[in-house]
C-alpha positions as CSV (number, residue, x, y, z in Angstrom):
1,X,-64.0,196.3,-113.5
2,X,-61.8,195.3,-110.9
3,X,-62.4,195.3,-106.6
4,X,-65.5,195.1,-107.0
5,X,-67.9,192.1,-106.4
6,X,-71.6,191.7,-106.0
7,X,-72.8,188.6,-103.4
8,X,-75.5,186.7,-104.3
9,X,-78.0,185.9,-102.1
10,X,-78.3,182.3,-100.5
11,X,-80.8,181.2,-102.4
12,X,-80.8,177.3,-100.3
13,X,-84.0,177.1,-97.9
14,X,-82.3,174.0,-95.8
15,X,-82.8,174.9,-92.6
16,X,-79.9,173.4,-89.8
17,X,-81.7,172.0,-86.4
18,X,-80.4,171.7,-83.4
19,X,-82.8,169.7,-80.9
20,X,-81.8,169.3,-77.5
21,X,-79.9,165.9,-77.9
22,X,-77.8,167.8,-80.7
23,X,-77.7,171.1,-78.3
24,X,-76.1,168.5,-75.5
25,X,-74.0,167.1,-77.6
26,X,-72.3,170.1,-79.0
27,X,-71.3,171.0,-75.6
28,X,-70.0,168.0,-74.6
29,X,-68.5,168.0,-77.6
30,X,-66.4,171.7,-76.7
31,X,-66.5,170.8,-72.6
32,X,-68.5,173.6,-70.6
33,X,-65.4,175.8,-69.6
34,X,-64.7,176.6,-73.9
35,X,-68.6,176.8,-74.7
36,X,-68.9,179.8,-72.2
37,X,-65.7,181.2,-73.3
38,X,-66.7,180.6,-76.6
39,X,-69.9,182.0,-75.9
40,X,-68.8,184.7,-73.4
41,X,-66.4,186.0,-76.7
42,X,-69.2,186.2,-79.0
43,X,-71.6,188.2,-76.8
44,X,-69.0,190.5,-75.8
45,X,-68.1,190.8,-79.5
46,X,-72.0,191.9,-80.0
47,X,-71.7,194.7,-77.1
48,X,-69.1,195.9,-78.8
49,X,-70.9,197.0,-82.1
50,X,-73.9,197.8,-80.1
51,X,-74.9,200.2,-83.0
52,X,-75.1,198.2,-85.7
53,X,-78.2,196.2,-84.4
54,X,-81.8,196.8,-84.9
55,X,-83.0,196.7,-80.9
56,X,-86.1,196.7,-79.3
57,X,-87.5,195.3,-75.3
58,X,-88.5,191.7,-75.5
59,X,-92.5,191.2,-76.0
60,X,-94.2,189.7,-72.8
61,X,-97.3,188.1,-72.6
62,X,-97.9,188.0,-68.6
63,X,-100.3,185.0,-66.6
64,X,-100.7,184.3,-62.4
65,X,-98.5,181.6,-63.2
66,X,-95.5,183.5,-65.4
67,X,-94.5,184.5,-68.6
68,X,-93.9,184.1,-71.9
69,X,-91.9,186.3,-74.4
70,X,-90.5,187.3,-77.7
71,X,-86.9,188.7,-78.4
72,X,-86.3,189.7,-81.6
73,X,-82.9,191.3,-83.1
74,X,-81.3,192.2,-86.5
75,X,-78.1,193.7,-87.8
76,X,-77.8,193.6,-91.7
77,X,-77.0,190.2,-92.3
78,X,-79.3,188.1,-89.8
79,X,-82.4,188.2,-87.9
80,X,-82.7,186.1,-85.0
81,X,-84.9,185.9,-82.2
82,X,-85.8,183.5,-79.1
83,X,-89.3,182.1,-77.5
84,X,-88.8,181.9,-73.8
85,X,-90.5,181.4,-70.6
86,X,-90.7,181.9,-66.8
87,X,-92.8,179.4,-64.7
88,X,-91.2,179.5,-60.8
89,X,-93.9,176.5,-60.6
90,X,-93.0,174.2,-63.4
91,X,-90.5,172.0,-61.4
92,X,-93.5,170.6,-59.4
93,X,-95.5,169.8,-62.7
94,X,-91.7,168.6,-63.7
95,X,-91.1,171.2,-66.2
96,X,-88.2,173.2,-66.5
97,X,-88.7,176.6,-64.9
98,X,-87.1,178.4,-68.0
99,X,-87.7,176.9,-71.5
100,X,-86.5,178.5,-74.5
101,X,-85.8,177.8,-78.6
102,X,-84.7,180.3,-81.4
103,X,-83.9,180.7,-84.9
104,X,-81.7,183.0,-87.3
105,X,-82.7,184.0,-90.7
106,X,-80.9,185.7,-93.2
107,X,-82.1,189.5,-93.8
108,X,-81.4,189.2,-97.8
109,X,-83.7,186.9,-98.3
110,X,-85.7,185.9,-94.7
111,X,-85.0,182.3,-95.3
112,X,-84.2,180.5,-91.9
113,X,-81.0,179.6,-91.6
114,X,-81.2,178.0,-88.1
115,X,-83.5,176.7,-86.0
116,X,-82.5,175.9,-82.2
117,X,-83.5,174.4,-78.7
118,X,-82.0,177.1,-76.5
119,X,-82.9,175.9,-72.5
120,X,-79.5,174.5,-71.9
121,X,-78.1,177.1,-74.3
122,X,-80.0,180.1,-72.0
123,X,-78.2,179.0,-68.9
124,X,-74.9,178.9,-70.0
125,X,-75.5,182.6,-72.3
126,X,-76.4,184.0,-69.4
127,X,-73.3,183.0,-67.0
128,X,-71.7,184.0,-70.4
129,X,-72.9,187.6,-70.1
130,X,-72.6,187.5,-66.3
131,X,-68.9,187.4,-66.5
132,X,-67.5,189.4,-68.8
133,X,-69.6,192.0,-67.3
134,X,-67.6,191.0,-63.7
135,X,-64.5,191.1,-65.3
136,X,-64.6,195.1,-66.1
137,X,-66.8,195.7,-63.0
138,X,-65.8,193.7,-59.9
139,X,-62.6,194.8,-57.9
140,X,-59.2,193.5,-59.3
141,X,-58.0,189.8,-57.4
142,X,-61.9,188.8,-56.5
143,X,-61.8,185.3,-55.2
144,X,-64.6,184.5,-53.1
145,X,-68.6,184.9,-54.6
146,X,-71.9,184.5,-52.5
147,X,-74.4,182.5,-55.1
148,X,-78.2,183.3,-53.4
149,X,-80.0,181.0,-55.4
150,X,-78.5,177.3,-56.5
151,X,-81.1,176.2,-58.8
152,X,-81.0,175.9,-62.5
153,X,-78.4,178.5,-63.2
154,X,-76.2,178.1,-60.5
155,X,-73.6,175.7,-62.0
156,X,-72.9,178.1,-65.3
157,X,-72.3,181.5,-62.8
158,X,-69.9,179.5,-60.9
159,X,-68.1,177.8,-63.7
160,X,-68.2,181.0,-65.7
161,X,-66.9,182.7,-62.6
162,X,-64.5,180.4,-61.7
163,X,-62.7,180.2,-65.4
164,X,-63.4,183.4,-66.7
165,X,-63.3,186.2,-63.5
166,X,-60.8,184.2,-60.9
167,X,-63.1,182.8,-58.0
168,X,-62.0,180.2,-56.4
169,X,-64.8,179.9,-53.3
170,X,-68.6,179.9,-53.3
171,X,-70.6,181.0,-50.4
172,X,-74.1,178.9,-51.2
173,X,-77.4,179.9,-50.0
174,X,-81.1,178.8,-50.8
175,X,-84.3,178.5,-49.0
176,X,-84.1,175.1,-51.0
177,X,-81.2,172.8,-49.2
178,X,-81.8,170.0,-51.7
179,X,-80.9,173.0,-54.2
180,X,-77.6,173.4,-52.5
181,X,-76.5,170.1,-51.7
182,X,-77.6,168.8,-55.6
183,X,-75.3,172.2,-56.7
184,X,-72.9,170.7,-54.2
185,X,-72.7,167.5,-55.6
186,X,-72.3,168.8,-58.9
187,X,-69.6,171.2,-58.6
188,X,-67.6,168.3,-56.7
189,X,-64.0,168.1,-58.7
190,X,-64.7,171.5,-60.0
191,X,-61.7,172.9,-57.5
192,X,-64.1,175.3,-55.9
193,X,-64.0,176.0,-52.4
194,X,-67.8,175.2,-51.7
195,X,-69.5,176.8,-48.1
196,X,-72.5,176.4,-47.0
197,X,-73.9,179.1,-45.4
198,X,-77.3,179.0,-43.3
199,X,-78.7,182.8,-44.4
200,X,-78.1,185.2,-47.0
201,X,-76.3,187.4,-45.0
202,X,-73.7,184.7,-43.7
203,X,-73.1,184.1,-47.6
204,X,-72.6,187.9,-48.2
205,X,-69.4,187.9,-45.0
206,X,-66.0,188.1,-46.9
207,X,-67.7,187.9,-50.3
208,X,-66.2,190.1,-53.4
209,X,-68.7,189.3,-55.9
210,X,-72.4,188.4,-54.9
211,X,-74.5,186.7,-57.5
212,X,-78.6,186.6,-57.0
213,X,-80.3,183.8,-59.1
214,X,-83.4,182.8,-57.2
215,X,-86.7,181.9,-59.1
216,X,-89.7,183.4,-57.6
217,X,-91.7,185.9,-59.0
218,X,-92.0,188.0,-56.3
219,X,-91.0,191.5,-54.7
220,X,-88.2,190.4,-52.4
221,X,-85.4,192.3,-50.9
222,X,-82.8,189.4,-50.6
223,X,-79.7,191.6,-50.3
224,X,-80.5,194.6,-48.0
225,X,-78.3,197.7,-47.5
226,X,-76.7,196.4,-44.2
227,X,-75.3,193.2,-45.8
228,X,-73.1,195.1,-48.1
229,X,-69.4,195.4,-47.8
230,X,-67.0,198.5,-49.7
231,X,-66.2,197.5,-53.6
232,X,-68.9,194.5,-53.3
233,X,-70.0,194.0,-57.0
234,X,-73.8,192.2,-57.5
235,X,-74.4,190.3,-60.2
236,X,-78.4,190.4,-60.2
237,X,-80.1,188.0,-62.4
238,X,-82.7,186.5,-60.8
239,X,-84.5,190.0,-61.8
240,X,-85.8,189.8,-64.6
241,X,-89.4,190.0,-65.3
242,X,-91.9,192.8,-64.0
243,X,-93.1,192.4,-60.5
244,X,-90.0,189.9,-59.5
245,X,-86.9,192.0,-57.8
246,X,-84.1,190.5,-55.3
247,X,-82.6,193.9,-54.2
248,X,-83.6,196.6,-51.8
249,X,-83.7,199.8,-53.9
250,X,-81.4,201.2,-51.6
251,X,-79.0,199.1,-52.9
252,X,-79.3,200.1,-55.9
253,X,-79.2,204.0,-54.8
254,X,-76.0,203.1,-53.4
255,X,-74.1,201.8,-56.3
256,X,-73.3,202.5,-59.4
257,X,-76.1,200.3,-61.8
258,X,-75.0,198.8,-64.6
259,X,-77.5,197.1,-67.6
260,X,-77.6,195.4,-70.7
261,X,-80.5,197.8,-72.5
262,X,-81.8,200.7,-70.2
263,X,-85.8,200.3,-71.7
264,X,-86.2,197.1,-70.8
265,X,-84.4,196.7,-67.6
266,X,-86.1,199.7,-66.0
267,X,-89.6,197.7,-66.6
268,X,-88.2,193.8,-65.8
269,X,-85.3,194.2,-64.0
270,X,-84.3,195.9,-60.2
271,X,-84.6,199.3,-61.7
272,X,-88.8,198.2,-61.8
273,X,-88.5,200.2,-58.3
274,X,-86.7,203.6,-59.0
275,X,-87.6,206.1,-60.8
276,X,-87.5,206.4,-64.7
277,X,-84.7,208.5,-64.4
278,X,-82.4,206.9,-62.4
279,X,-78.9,207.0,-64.2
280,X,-77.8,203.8,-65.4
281,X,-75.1,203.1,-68.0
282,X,-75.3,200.4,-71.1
283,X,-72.8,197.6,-70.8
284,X,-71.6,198.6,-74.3
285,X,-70.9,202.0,-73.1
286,X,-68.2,200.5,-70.9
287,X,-66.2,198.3,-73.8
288,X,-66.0,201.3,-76.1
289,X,-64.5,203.2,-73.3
290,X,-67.6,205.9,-73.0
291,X,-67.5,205.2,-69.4
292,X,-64.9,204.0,-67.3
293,X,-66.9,201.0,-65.3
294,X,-65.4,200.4,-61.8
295,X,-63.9,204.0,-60.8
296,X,-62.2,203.3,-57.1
297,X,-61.6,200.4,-54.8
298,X,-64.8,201.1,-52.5
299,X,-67.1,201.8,-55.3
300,X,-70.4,198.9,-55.5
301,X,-71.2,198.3,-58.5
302,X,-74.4,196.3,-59.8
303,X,-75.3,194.5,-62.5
304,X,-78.9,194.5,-63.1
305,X,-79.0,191.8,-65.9
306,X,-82.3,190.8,-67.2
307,X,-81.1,188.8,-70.5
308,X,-81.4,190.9,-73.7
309,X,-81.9,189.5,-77.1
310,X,-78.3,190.4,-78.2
311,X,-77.1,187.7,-76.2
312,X,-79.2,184.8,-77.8
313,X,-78.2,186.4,-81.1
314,X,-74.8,186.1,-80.6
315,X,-75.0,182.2,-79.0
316,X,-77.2,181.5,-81.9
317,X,-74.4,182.5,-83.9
318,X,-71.9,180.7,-81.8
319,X,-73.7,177.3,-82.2
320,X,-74.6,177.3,-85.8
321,X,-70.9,177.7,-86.2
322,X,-69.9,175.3,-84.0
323,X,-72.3,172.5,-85.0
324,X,-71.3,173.3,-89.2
325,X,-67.7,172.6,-87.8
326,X,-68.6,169.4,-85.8
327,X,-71.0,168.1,-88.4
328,X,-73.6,168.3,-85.7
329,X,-77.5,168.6,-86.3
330,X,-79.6,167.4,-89.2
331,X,-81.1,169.6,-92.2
332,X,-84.6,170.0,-92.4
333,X,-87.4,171.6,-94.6
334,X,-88.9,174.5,-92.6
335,X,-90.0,176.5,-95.1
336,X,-92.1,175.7,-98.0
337,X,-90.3,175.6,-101.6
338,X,-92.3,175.8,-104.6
339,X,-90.6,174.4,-107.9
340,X,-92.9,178.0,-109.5
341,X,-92.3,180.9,-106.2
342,X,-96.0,182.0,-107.3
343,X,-97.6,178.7,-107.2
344,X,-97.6,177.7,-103.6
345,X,-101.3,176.3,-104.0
346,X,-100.1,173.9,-106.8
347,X,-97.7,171.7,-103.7
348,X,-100.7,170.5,-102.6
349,X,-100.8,168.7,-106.0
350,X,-104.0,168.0,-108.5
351,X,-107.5,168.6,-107.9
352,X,-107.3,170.9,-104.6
353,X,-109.8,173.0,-105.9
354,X,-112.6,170.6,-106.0
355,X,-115.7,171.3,-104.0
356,X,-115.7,169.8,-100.2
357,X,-116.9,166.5,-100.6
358,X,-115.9,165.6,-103.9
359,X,-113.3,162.7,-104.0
360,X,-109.5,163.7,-105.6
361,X,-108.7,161.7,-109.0
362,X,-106.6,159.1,-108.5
């Protein structure tokens, strides 16, 4: 018989690791501007077959001082999933505020394929998302962004913005001015157009494109109705855990809401404060042309992005390819592999079954 041909199974358990040295290395190795395009290309490649994934909302276990959550994902070949967390106090315990790892495992078999520090690799999927998203939703020829917010994440939406939407100017805001002038200092040579601007609404004057990244976990109403300018387009990511918004709701009544997956953002992201009917349209909707995104010149759009596991999917993807290709990483044994599959007790070699106390035979 002919045209026909049966794949066996992987049968290794070798399991590649990427710690954060490797993680690091790999994208100095590709330069940040071709990671998040590289990135930015598989996520949108994900939307695109939206339906061939096994999807559910991220599990949260919620504390006073934050979160931490689960987000699992399959299609038929590979189930991944990331641990991450939100802490808005860690930096003064000198912790990351968002700390994250993930792993893929093949669905044939459920042997882990890769295993994977993803804090670095978080911040730079998330710009990765946040502009392709831009690119079908803010106004043709956008140049100038306000970025509310210039911790952690700030560098990635602007590079991401700068290389893959257009912008060439930043209007930068925090609360935090060490934020701003560290953000400065690292986007110097970038060829951005850095301002400085004393308020949120200064930020928001001539901006196309308004991105909102700040931290805390709180109920705030950063961008109000009256800061808004015709054909604006908001890139909301700070949003993204219950009880933590950045936008008046009438902001979001006003424009036409965009999200990654509707049940989870209406419980983490701005959407937490509308009702659960709301209309909102899927991302994925808009790259298979079931909805035409931006519709006129004056329209505001939002992005209510929240991070859906999708994403980390597809950038765990991305950098188990790209560290096979750069011989990055190192192989470990994760799982257990018994010489007999039904003898896992007999690893633990000779004599395990003696009573407690009694000394193992030489």
């Amino acid at each position: 018989m002919t045209g026909h041909h049966t794949t066996r199974p992987d049968t290794t358990t070798d399991t590649l690791f990427l710690d954060a040295d490797a993680v690091r290395r790999l994208v100095r190795h590709h330069g940040v501007p071709a990671t998040l395009a590289g990135m930015a290309g598989a996520i949108e490649a994900g939307f695109a077959r939206w339906a061939d994934f096994d999807k559910s909302a991220r599990i949260a276990c919620h504390a006073p001082q934050g979160v931490a959550e689960l987000m699992p994902i399959a299609d038929a070949a590979q189930f991944g999933f990331k641990y991450v967390n939100g802490h808005p106090g860690n930096p003064g315990l000198s912790l990351p505020t968002v700390m994250a790892f993930g792993m893929l495992a093949d669905m044939a078999t459920g042997a882990p394929r890769l295993l994977c520090e993803l804090t670095l690799a978080t911040a730079l999927r998330t710009a990765a998302t946040s502009a392709p998203v831009a690119q079908r939703l803010a106004r043709p020829g956008s140049r100038v962004m306000a970025l509310i917010g210039n911790g952690a994440q700030a560098e990635f939406q602007a590079l991401a913005f700068r290389d893959l939407v257009g912008i060439t100017t930043l209007r930068l805001f925090d609360t935090d001015a060490a934020a701003t002038a560290r953000l400065v200092a690292n986007l110097r040579g970038s060829g951005l157009q850095l301002q400085v601007c004393a308020s949120t609404a200064e930020a928001l004057q001539g901006a196309h494109i308004v991105t909102t990244a700040t931290a805390d976990k709180a109920r705030a109403t950063i961008v109000t109705p009256a800061m808004l300018a015709p054909g604006m387009h908001l890139n909301a990511v700070g949003g993204d855990c219950p009880g933590k918004t950045e936008l008046h709701p009438e902001v979001l009544r006003r424009a036409s809401v965009f999200v990654e997956y509707a049940p989870q953002s209406r419980i983490e992201g701005e959407l937490q404060q509308l009702p659960a009917d709301f209309p909102v349209t899927e991302f994925w909707q808009v790259l298979a042309g079931a909805h035409p995104g931006r519709r006129s010149a004056d329209e505001l759009t939002v992005f209510d992005s929240v991070g859906f596991a999708l994403e980390d999917f597809a950038t765990l993807q991305w950098l188990h390819r790209a560290a096979q290709a750069a011989g990055i990483g190192e192989r470990i044994a994760l799982v257990a592999r018994p010489a007999d599959p039904k003898n896992l007790f007999g690893t633990l070699g000779a004599g395990m079954a003696a009573p407690a106390g009694q000394p193992l035979a030489a």
